[in-house]
N, C-alpha and C positions, 0 to 999 in steps of 0.2 A: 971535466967538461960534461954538462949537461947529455942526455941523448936527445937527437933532433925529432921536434914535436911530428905527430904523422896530423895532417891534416884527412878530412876524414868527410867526401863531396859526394852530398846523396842526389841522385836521380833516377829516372825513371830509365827502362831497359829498352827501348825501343833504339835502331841505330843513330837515329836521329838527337834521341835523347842522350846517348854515349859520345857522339862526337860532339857534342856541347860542352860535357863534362873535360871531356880531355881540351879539348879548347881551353877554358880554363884552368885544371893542372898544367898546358905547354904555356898559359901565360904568367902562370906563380912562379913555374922553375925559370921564367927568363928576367920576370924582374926580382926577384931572390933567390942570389946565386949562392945562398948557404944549404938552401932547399935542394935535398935529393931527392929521386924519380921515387925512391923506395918514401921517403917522408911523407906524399900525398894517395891515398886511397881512393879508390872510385867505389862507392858504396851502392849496387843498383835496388829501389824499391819498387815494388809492385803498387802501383795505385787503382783504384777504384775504375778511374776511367779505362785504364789498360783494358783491364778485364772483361768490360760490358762493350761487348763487338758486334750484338746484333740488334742492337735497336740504338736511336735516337739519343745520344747523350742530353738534349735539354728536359728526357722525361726523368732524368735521377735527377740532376740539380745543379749541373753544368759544367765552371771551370774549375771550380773548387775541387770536382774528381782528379785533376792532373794533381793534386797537389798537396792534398788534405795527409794523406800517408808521408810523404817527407815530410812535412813541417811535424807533423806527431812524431817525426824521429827527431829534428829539430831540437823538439820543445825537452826533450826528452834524455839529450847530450848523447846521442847514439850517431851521429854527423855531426859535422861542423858549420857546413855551409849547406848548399841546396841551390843546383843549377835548373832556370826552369826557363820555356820559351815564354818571354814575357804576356803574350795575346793569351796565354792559358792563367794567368795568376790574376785570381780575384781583385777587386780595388780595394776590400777590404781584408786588413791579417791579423790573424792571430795575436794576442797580447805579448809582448815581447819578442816579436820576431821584426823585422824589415828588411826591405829590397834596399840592399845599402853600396849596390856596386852594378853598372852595366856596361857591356861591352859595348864596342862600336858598333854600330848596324849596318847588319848585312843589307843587302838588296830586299828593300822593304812589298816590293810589286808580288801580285799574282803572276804564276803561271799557268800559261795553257798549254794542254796536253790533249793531244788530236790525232788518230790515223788518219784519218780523213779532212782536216782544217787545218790552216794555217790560223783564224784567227775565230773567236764568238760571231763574229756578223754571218765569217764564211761559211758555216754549218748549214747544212740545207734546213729548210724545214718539217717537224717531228722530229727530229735529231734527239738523241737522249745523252745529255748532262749527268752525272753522278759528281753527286758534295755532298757529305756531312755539315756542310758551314752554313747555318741559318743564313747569315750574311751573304755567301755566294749565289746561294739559290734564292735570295731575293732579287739581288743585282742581274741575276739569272733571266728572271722572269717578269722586270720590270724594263730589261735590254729586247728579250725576246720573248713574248709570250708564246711565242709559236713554236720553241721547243718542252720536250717531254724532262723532267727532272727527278733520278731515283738519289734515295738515299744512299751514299757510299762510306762506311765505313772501315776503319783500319787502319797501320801505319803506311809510309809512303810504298814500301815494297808492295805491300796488298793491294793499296790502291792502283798503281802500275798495272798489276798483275788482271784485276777485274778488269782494265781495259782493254789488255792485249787480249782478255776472253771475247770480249765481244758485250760486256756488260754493259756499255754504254762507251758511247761515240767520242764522248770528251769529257776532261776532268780539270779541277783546277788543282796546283799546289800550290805552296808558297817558295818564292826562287830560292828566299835565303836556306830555308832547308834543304834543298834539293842542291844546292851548291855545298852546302855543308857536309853531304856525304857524299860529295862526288860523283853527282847524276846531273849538271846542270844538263847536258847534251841531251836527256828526257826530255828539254822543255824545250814545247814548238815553238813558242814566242812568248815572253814575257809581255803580263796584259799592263799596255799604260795605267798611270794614275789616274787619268784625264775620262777614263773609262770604266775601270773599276777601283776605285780605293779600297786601299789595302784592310784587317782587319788592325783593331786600334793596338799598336806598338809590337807589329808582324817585324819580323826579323832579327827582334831584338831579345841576347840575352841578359836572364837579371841573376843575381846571386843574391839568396835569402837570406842572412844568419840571425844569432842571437844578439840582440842590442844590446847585451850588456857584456859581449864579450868582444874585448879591445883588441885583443890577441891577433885573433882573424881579421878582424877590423884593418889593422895595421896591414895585415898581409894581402889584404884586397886591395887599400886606397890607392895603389900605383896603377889597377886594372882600370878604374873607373872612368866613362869618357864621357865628359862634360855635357860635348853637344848633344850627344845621343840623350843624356839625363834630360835635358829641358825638352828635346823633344817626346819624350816620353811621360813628359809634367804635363804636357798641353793635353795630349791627347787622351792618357789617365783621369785628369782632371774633367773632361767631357763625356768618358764614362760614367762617373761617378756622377757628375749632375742627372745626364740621363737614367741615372738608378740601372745603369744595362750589364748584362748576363747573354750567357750564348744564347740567351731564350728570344732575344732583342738584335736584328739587326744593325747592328751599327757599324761605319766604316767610319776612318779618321787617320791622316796624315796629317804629321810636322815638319817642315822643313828648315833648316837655318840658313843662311844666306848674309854675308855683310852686318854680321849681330843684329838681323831679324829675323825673325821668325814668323811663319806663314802656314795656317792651320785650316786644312780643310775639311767638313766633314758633310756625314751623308747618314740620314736614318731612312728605315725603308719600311711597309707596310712587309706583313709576312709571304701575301701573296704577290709581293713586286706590284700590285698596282699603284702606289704611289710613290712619290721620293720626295724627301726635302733636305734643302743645300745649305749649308752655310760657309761662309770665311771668315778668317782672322790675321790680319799685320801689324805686328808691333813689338818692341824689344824682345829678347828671348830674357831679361830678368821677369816679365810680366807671363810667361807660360803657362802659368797654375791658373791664373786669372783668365787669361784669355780662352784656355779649356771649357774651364768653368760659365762661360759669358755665351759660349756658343754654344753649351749643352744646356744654358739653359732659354736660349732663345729656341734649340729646336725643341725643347720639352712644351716651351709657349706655344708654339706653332700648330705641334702636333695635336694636342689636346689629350683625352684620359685613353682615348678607343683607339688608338693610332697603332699598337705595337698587338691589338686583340687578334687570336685568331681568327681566319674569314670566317 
């Protein structure tokens, strides 16, 4: 008898990033029960964005840093797969690589996180905000100009941790993380969609591997969950029209519903003074399309200076 193949899942070290990974090893050992504990490896890499903690990720060049270091292990048959939160994986990959499996989504919403607030409105005025998220501190500052916004950098622990210093008044997370490592009880309220939309395919895990190997292939396709895919088709798809990067605020929900699909999205000026909205209802076979239709009515809209710094 053959020895059983070790499958070999690179990610990044953050705890955030490890309780994804095993996520997925506890879903390969349930749907292949020939698969032992000892068969699948957690391989943790260091990436670029890890690294760079005290300034602005959109001045290196954005999401490509979560991600750029696994997929070079990828490309490179040094891993097998590649567990990544999908809002970090660029629209564009590598030559021979693809997102060829996602899990079901977690709780797509912001979290707010407040000593002092139950909710964004509730924060007095001056209040000071801490986000790294282009996105958040647009939404931020187009909700409330009247509060103050610093950059917060780190993983979720740090982030916590600047706030319980007094760094600033309130933070956002995302719930599906924070439920992920078993801190939802952190979160003072999760912010409606109605309020802030989420960043484009928040919650959602993808698995990277190599398209030319069937192996692994085979051993995902049981993982994969349909409706999460096409909502993740819509919303990717309206990325990619808008040409957007963390450098670009964009927010965007898909929802499915009675095999339709209902796509919201939202681009914002850098310093939150402006917004613009769009929608989309129609099959979920038409998601790629309907992404694409909205991103590029808000690209019409907005014209070439809309995404310029003030």
């Amino acid at each position: 008898m053959n020895p059983q193949p070790v499958i070999r899942i690179g990610t990044r070290g953050s705890p955030l990033a490890l309780a994804q990974a095993e996520e997925v090893k506890t879903r390969l050992l349930a749907a292949h029960s020939a698969l032992t504990a000892e068969a699948v490896a957690i391989v943790v890499i260091a990436t670029t964005g890890d690294r760079i903690q005290n300034k602005p990720l959109r001045e290196f060049g954005g999401k490509g840093l979560f991600t750029k270091e696994i997929e070079e292990a990828l490309l490179a048959d040094q891993i097998d797969l590649a567990v990544h939160s999908m809002k970090d994986v660029p629209t564009e990959l590598p030559g021979g690589l693809g997102i060829v499996c996602l899990l079901p989504r977690e709780d797509p919403r912001d979290g707010f996180l407040s000593p002092i607030a139950d909710s964004l409105a509730a924060l007095p005025s001056g209040a000071i905000v801490g986000s790294s998220s282009l996105r958040r501190v647009a939404q931020v500052r187009h909700a409330r100009p009247d509060l103050r916004v610093v950059d917060f950098r780190g993983n979720v622990n740090t982030r916590m941790r600047k706030l319980s210093e007094g760094v600033a008044q309130a933070t956002f997370l995302a719930c599906a993380g924070l439920n992920r490592i078993g801190l939802a009880e952190r979160i003072t309220a999760p912010v409606p969609t109605d309020v802030m939309l989420p960043a484009v395919a928040q919650g959602v895990i993808g698995i990277e591997t190599r398209l030319d190997d069937a192996v692994i292939g085979a051993y995902l396709a049981p993982l994969h969950h349909l409706e999460t895919a096409h909502c993740v088709a819509a919303e990717r798809a309206l990325l990619t029209a808008l040409d957007g990067s963390c450098r670009t605020p964009i927010a965007a929900l898909a929802e499915l519903a009675g095999g339709r699909l209902t796509l919201r999205a939202q681009i914002l000026r850098i310093d939150g003074s402006a917004s613009l909205t769009t929608r989309r209802v129609g099959p979920f076979a038409d998601a790629a399309a309907m992404g694409r239709d909205a991103g590029e009515e808000l690209r019409g809209r907005a014209g070439p200076d809309f995404f310029a710094d003030p």
